[in-house]
C-alpha positions as CSV (number, residue, x, y, z in Angstrom):
1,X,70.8,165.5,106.6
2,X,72.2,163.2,109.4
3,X,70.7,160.6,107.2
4,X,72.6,161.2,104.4
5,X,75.9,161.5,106.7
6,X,76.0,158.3,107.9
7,X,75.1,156.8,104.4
8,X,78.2,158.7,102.8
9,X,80.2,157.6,106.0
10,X,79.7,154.0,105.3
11,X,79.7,154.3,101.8
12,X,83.9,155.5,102.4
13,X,84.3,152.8,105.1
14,X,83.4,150.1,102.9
15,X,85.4,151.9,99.5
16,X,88.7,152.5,102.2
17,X,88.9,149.3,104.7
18,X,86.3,146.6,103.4
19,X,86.9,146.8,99.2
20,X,90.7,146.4,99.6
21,X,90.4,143.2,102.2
22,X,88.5,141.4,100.0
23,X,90.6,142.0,97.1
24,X,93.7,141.2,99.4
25,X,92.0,137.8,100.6
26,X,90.7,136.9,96.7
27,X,94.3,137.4,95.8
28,X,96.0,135.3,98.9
29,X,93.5,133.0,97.7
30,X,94.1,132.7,94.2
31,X,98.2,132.1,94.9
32,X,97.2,129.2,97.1
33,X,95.3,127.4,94.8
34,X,97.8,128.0,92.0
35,X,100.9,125.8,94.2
36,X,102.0,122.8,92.9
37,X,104.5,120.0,93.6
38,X,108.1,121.2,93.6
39,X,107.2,125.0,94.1
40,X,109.3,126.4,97.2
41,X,107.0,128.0,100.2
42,X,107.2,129.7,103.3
43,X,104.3,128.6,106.2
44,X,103.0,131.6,108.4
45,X,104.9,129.9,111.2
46,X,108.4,130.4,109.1
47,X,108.9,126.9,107.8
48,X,110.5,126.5,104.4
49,X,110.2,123.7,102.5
50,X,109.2,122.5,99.1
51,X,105.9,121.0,98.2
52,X,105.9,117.4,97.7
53,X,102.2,116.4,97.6
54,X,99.1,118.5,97.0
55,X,95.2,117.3,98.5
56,X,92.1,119.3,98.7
57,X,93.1,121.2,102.0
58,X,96.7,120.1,102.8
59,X,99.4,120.2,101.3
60,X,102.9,117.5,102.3
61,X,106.1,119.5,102.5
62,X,109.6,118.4,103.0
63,X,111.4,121.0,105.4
64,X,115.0,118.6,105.7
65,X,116.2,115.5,103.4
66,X,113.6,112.9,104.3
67,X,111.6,114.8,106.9
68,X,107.9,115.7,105.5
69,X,104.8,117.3,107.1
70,X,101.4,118.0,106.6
71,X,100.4,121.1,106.7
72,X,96.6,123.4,105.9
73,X,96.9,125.2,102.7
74,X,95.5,128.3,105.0
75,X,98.9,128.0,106.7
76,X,101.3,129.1,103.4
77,X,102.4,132.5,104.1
78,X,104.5,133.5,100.8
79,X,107.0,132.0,98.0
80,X,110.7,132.1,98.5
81,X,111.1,133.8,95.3
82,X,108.0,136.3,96.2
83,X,110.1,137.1,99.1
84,X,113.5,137.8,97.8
85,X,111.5,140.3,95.1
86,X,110.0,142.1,97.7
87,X,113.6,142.8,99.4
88,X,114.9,143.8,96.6
């Protein structure tokens, strides 16, 4: 009986908290790898800017007229028009 508690106990832990992270990450994922020059992004650190160049891991954003930087794709937190949908 204990046996089959713990068993049905993980079986919900990994259906509530580990099913829907991996989902969440596949999908953060998949929006990263879909950017491409010109589309307008928001870093995890707040930055906005506007992709100028894409590479393997990095991508080159311009944040000002003339002032570009290179930062990890891991580092893109959301699209500007992502976020003004999700205020609306």
């Amino acid at each position: 009986m204990t046996l089959i508690f713990i068993l049905l106990l993980l079986l919900i832990f990994y259906f509530f908290m580990i099913r829907p992270q991996q989902k969440k990450q596949k999908q953060i994922e998949e929006y990263r790898s879909k950017l491409s020059k010109g589309d307008k992004i928001i870093t995890i650190g707040g930055l906005h800017g506007k992709i100028t160049d894409v590479q393997e891991k990095v991508f080159v954003i311009e944040i000002a007229d003339g002032v570009k930087i290179t930062i990890e794709k891991a580092a893109v937190a959301i699209d500007e028009n992502e976020a003004k949908n999700a205020q609306k």
